[in-house]
N, C-alpha and C positions, 0 to 999 in steps of 0.2 A: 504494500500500500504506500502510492507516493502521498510526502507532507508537502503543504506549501514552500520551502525552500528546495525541495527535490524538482517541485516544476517549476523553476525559475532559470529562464535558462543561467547559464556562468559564463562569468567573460574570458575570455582567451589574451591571455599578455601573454607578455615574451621578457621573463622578470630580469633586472639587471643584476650585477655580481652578489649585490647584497640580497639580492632573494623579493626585494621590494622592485615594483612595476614602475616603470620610470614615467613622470610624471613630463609632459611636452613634449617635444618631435625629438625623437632620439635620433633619426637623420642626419638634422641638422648638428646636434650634438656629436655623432660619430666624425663629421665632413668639422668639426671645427676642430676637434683633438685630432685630426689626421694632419690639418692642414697645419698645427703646431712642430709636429713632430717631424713631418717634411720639410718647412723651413730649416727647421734646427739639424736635423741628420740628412735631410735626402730623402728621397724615394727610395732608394734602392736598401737604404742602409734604418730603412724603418718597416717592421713587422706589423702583420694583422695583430699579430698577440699584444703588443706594445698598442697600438689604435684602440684595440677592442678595452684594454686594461684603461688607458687614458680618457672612458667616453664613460666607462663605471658597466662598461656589457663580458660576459663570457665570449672568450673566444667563437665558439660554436653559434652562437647568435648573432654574429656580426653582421655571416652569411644568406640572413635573411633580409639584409637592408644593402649591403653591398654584398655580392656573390664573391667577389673577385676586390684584391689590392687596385687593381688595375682601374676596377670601376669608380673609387673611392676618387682616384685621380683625376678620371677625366670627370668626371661631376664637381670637383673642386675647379679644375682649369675650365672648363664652359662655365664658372658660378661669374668669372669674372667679365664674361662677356654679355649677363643675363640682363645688367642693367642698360647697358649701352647699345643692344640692339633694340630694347621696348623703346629706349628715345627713338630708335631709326624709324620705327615703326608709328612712333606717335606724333614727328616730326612730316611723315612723307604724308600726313592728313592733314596738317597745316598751311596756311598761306600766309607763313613766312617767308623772305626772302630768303634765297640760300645763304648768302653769307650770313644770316642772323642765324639759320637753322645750324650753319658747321660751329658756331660759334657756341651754341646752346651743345650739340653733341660735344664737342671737345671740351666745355668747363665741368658736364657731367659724369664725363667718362673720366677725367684726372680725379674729381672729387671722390669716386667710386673707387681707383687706382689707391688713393691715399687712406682712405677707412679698410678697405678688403687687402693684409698684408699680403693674405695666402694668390695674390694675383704674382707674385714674384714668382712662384711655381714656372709660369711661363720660362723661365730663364733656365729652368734646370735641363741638362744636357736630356733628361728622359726624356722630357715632354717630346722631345723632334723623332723618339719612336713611331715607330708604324701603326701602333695600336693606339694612339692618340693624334691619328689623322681628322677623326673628327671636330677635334677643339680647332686646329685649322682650318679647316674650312668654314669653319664659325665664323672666324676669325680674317680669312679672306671675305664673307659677306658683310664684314662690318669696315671694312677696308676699301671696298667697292662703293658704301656710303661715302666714304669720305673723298674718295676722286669723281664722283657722280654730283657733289657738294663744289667740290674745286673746279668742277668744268661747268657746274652751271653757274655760276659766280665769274669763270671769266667772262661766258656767251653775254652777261647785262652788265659787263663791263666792273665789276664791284674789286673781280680778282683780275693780276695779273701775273700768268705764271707759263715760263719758258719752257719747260719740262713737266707737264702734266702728272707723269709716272715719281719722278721726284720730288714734286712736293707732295704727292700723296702720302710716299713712304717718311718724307721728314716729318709730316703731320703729325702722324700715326704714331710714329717712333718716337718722337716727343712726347706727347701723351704719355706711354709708356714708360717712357723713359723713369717718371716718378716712383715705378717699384724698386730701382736703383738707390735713386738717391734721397727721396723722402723720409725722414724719420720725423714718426709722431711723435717723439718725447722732446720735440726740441720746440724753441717757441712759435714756430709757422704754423698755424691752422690749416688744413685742408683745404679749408673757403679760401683763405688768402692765397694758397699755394695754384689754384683753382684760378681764380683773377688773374694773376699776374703771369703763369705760364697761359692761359688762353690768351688773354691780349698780346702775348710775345706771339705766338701761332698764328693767329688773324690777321696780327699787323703787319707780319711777313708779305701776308699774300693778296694784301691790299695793293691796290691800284695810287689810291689814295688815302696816306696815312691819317688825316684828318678823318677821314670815317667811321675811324673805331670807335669812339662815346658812343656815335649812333648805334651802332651794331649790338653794344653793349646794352645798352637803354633799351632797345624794340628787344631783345632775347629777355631779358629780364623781367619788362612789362609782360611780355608771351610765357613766362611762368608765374608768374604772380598771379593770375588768369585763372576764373574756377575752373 
């Protein structure tokens, strides 16, 4: 004879090392302890076992949110590009001007650069494996914004740039550049690091240098913007 707790169904966790159900997205928890330990040692030279211990999970349970170390990876390396292509995407629905639209990608894309450390990942000699050709081609579609940006900005005359392919890549590379040399414990805010490397970027590839307040103003009204 069933009691009323017998017909209730039971919930299914997946309890963490302490025996207690971990409470919030363990996901993201596992993808943050990974993304610690791969700064500090590498990829190569950091363990599931080490990940799973650092996130509070049994090894053995890891495997149900990432199958594979490998997977862990490339979800940490596409996490950096998750926010910079929703601008591409929320950008190419706008009737902003291109140069105000590259301007708004490139302040948002450094500011994202400078709070998400784990974007340095990029830099590590694994990433250019074979099995993390996906996060490239991410990574070429957001690339492609940014020279689709710089050619229509020269067609209204806003940009003016000798080599299409190279200032693409200086753009871009700049941007990036910030997983290098940015450290948050020092006195530069993000926001400020944000300001002053996009107005270096823009103002490159300006036709006329006098245009950049403007570009700055209309991007800035166009996010303030419900």
């Amino acid at each position: 004879m069933s009691t009323e707790s017998d017909d209730k169904p039971r919930r299914v966790g997946r309890p963490r090392a302490s025996g207690v159900e971990s409470e919030g997205d363990v996901r993201t928890q596992i993808l943050q302890a990974a993304a610690v330990l791969f700064v500090q040692q590498g990829y190569t030279g950091s363990s599931t076992r080490e990940i799973a211990a650092a996130a509070g999970l049994r090894q053995g349970l890891l495997v149900h949110y990432f199958p594979k170390k490998q997977d862990i990876f490339t979800a940490l390396l596409t996490r950096s590009l998750d926010e910079s292509l929703a601008t591409v995407a929320e950008l190419s629905a706008s009737s902003l001007a291109p140069e105000d639209q590259l301007y708004r990608l490139v302040h948002e894309g450094i500011l994202e650069l400078c709070v998400d450390r784990s974007s340095s990942l990029m830099l590590l000699p694994e990433a250019k494996q074979p099995e993390f050709a996906s996060f490239w081609a991410q990574r070429e579609v957001l690339r492609s914004a940014y020279r689709n940006l710089i050619s229509a900005g020269c067609e209204v005359g806003s940009f003016a740039v000798d080599d299409l392919t190279l200032a693409t890549d200086a753009a871009i590379g700049a941007v990036e550049s910030v997983v290098i040399w940015f450290d948050a414990d020092n006195a530069t805010t993000p926001a400020a690091c944000a300001d002053h490397l996009a107005g270096m970027i823009i103002g490159h590839l300006l036709d006329d240098q006098s245009d950049l307040d403007a570009i700055v103003a209309a991007a800035n009204e166009a996010l303030a913007e419900p």
